[in-house]
N, C-alpha and C positions, 0 to 999 in steps of 0.2 A: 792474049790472056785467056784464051779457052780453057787453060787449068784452072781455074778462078771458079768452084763449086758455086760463088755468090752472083756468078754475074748472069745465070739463068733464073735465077730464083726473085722472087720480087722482097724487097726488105720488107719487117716488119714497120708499122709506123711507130716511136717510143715518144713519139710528142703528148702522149696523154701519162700522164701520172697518179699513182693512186699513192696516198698518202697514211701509209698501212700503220706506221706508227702514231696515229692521231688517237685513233680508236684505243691501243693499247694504254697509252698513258691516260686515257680517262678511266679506262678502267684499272688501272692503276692505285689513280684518285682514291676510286668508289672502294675500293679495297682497302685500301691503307686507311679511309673515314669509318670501315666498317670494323676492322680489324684494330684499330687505336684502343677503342672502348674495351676490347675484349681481354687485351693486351695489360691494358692499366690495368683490370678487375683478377685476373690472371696473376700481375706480378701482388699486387694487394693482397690476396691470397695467400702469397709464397710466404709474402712478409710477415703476415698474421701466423702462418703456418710455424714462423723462422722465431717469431715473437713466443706464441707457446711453448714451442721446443723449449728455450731458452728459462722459458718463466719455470715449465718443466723440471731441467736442471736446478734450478735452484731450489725449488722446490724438496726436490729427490737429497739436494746436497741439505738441507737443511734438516730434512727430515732421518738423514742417515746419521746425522750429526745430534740430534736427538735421541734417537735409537741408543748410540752408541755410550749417552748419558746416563740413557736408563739403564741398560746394558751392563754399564760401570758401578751405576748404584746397585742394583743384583746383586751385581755378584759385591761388592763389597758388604750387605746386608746377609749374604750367604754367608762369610766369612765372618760378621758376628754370632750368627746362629750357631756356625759350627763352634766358636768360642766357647756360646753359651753352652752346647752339647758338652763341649771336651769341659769346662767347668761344673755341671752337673753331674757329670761321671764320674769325675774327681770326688763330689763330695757325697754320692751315693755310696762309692767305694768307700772314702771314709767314715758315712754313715754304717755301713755294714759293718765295717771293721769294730765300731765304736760298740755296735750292738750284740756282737763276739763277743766282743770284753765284758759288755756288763752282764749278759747269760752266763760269762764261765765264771764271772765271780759273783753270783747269784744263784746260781746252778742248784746248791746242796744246802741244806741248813745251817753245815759247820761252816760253811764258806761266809755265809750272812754272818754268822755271827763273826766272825774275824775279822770280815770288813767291818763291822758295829762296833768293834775294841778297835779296830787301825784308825774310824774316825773321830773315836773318841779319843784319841793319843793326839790326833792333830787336832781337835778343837783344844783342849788342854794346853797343849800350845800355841798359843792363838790366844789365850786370856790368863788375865793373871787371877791369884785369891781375892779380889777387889772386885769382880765381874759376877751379877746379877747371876751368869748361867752355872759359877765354878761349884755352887752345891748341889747341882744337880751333875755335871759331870764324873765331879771329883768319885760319888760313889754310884749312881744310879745307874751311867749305862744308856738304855734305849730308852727309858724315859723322859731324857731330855728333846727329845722330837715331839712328843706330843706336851709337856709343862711348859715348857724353855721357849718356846716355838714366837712371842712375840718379843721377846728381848736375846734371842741367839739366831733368829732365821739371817742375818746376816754372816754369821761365822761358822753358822752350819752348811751354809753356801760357799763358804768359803773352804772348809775342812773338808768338802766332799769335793771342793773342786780341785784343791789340794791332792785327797786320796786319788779320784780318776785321775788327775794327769801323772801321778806315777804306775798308771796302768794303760797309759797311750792315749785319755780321751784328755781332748780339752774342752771345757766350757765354757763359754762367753762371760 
């Protein structure tokens, strides 16, 4: 057996043993008792972290959900405004129209007087011979505005509301 590389050589002795993983699992130990606490405070953290997100959301969801009320009340408060606008444009126009009418049929003196005899046709009719204001109509004319005025201010309200609205205005 001279081919036998080992049988010149002297063996190693293996009767001594070193027990290499002893050392590691202690340290193992010391690691995992160190690394525990860090571990908990760590995922504590995450949860807290996972906690506000969450409070976050809801937050955001409620608050968008507000928003969206007020948002809603706007504009439907827009929408009376503009009511109110498209409603006072209406009655400025007819204010203006109104104030047309009673310049052109006030305009000139003949004009007065014609409206003074058209409303004294309609108080006329409006009272019979029996009414406090018929002698003052019947011949006087414009002096029933100022004599007549606490026993006619009813029907002179009336004949003139009468006369404008056959000239477009109406009066309350």
């Amino acid at each position: 057996m001279g081919d036998n590389i080992f049988d010149k050589k002297e063996l190693a002795d293996l009767s001594y043993k070193v027990d290499i993983t002893s050392g590691v699992h202690e340290k193992i130990e010391e690691l995992s008792k160190r690394a525990h606490p860090i571990a908990q405070e760590a995922y504590e953290n995450r949860k807290k972290m996972k906690d506000a997100l969450e409070q976050t959301a809801i937050n955001t969801a409620e608050t968008n959900t507000r928003l969206q009320k007020v948002v809603e009340n706007q504009n439907a408060y827009i929408d009376l405004l503009k009511e109110q606008l498209t409603t006072q444009q209406q009655q400025l126009e007819n204010n203006e129209k109104q104030l047309t009418i009673l310049k052109n049929i006030f305009a000139s003196g003949e004009d007065g007087v014609a409206v003074e005899k058209e409303i004294m046709k309609l108080i006329k009719s409006q009272i019979d011979s029996n009414h406090p204001l018929w002698d003052y109509v019947k011949d006087k004319g414009g002096d029933i505005a100022v004599t007549g005025l606490i026993y006619g201010s009813p029907i002179i309200y009336g004949a003139i509301k009468t006369y404008l609205a056959t000239k477009g205005l109406i009066l309350p």
